[in-house]
N, C-alpha and C positions, 0 to 999 in steps of 0.2 A: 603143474598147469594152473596158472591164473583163474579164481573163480568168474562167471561171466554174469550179466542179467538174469539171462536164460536158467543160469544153478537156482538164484535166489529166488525165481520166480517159478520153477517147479516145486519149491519145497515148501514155498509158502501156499503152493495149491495144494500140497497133501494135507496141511492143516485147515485150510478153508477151501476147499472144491468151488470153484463159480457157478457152479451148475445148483449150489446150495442160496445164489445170491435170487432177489425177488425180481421180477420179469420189467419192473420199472429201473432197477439201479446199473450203473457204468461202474465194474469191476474187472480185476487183472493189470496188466499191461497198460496206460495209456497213454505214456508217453516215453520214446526211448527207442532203442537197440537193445535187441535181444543177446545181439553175439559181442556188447562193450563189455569189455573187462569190469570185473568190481572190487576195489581195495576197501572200499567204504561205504557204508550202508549207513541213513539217516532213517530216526521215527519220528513219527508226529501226527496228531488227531486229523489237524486240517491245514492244509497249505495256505502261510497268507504270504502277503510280500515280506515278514520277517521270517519267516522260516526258508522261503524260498532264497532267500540274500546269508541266510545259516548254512543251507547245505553248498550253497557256491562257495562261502567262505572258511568251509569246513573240509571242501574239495571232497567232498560224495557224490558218487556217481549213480546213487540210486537211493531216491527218497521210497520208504513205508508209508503210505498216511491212512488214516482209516475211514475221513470222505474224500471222496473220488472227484480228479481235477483232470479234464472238465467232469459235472455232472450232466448238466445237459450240451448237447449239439451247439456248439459253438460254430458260425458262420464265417464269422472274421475274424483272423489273430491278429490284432493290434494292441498296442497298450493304453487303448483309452478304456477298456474293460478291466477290472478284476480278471476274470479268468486268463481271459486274451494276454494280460500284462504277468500273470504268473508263466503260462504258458512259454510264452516268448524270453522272459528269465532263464526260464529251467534248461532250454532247449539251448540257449546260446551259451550255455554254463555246460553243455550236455549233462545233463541231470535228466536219469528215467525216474519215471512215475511209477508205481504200485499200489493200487487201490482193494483189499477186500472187504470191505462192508457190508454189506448185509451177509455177505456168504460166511464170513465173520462172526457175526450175531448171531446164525445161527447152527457154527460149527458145535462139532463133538465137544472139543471143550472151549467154548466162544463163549462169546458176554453172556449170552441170553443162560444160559447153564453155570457160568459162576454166580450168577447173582441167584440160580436157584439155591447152589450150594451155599452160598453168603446167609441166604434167610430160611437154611438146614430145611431145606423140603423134600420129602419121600415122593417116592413115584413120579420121578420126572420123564417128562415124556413131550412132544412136539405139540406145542398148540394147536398151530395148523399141520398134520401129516403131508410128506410128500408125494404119496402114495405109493411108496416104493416098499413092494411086498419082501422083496429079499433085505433092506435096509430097513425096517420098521420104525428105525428113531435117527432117519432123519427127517426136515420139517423145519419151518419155520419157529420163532418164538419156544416157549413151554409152558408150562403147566403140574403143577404139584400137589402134594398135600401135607399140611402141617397136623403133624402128628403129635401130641395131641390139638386140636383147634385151640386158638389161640385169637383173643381180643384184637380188632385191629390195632389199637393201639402200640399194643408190644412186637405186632410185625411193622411197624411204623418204624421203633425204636431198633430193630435186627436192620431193616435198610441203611438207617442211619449211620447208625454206626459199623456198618461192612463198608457202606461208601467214605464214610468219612466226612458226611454231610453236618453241616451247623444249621441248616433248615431242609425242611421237609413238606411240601405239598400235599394237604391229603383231603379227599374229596368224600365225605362220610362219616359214620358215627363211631369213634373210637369205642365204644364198648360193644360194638358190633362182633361179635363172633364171626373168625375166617377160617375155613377148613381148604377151600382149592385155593388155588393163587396162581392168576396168570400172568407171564411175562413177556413183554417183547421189547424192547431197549428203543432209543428215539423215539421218533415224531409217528406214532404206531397205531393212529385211531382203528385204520383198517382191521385191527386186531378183534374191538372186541364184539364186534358180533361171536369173532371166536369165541372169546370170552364168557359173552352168554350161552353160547351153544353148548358151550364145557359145562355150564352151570358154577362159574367162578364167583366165588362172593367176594374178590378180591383181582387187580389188575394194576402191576407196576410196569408204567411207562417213561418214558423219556418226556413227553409233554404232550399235551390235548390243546384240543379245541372246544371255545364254548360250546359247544352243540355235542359235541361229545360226550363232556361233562353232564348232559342232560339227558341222554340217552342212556349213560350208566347207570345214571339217580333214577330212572323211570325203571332199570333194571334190577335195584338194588345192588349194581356190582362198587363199592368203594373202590377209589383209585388213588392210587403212591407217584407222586411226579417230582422225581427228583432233579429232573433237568435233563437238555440235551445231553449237555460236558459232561456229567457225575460220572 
C-alpha cells in the first residue's frame, strides 16, 4: 500500500506534537490532501519561489518546511503576493505543505534541546513549563547549567563552533561568568522575562530587538544571537 500525506504527517506529529507549537504560530497541515499518495517528500527552512519551483520540479508531493506557508490569514490567493503566489504554485503542482515550527523548537529532541546539547549543558529543563504535571519537560524554549561555569566568552566560542558560525553576535562582557543558560531558537524576545525569572546570566536566541537588547543590559542577562538561519 502507497504511503499517503496522512502516514508522513502522523509521524512527523509524534516527533513534534502541535499542541507543543506557541498559541501565535500556523503549524501541521496547510496545504494539501491528506488521502494523496506520497512517492516523494521535500525539506526545506522556508518556502520561496525557488524552492517551490524545486519541489514541482523534483515531482514531490509533499514539501517539509520549518516556517509555515501561509503564516498569517491570507485573504486572497493571487500571485501578486509572496504568499498568494507560493500558495497558488504549490497547489496547481498539487504539492502539500507541512509546517512544524515552533512545536519543533520545542520538541523532545528539537532545536531548542540540541543546541542545549551543542553547548554541553546539565539540567535541561523547559524554560517556559507547559504546565503539564504528568509531562513535566514539556514547555517551551530551555534552560541549563554549565557545569563547571564558564566565561561568556567560551560559551560564545561552544555556539560557534556547534553552529558552524564564522561570526557571532554577543551582547555583554566576555569575561562575565555564566552558570544558567537560557534558550529559545528565533525571533524569541518574549522569552526572556523567562529568562530573568530563571535567573539566566546568559540567553541564546535567534535575534532581538533594540529594546530588548536593553532590557537584558538593565537585567545583566548577556545574549548570543547567532541569527534566524543559524
Amino acid at each position: 500500500m502507497m504511503m499517503t500525506v496522512r502516514d508522513v504527517t502522523q509521524y512527523l506529529e509524534s516527533l513534534a506534537p502541535s499542541t507543543l507549537a506557541e498559541s501565535w504560530d500556523n503549524v501541521g497541515l496547510l496545504l494539501g490532501d491528506f488521502d494523496q499518495p506520497v512517492q516523494r517528500v521535500m525539506t526545506c527552512l522556508t518556502l520561496t519561489d525557488e524552492t517551490a519551483d524545486e519541489a514541482r520540479e523534483r515531482e514531490a508531493q509533499l514539501v517539509v518546511t520549518h516556517h509555515p506557508l501561509p503564516f498569517r490569514p491570507i485573504n486572497q490567493v493571487t500571485t501578486h503576493t509572496l504568499p498568494g503566489r507560493l500558495v497558488w504554485k504549490l497547489a496547481s503542482g498539487q504539492v502539500s505543505v507541512f509546517s512544524a515550527h515552533t512545536a519543533f523548537d520545542s520538541a523532545a529532541q528539537g532545536i531548542n534541546h540540541r543546541l542545549a546539547d551543542g553547548l554541553e549543558l546539565t539540567d535541561v529543563r523547559p524554560l517556559r513549563p507547559a504546565g503539564d504535571e504528568a509531562n513535566p519537560e514539556l514547555g517551551s524554549g530551555r534552560v541549563g547549567v554549565c557545569d563547571p561555569p564558564q566565561p561568556l566568552r567560551e560559551l560564545a566560542r561552544r555556539l560557534k563552533s556547534f553552529l558552524q558560525l564564522e561570526h557571532l553576535a554577543v551582547v555583554g562582557q566576555l569575561d562575565q561568568i555564566v552558570s544558567r543558560v537560557a534558550i529559545a531558537c528565533g525571533a524569541a524576545d518574549e522569552f526572556l522575562k523567562d529568562a530573568v525569572e530563571q535567573e539566566c546570566d546568559a540567553f541564546v536566541l535567534g535575534e532581538a530587538r533594540f529594546h530588548t537588547l536593553l532590557h537584558a543590559q538593565a537585567h545583566n542577562v548577556s545574549l548570543l544571537l547567532p541569527g534566524h538561519f543559524a
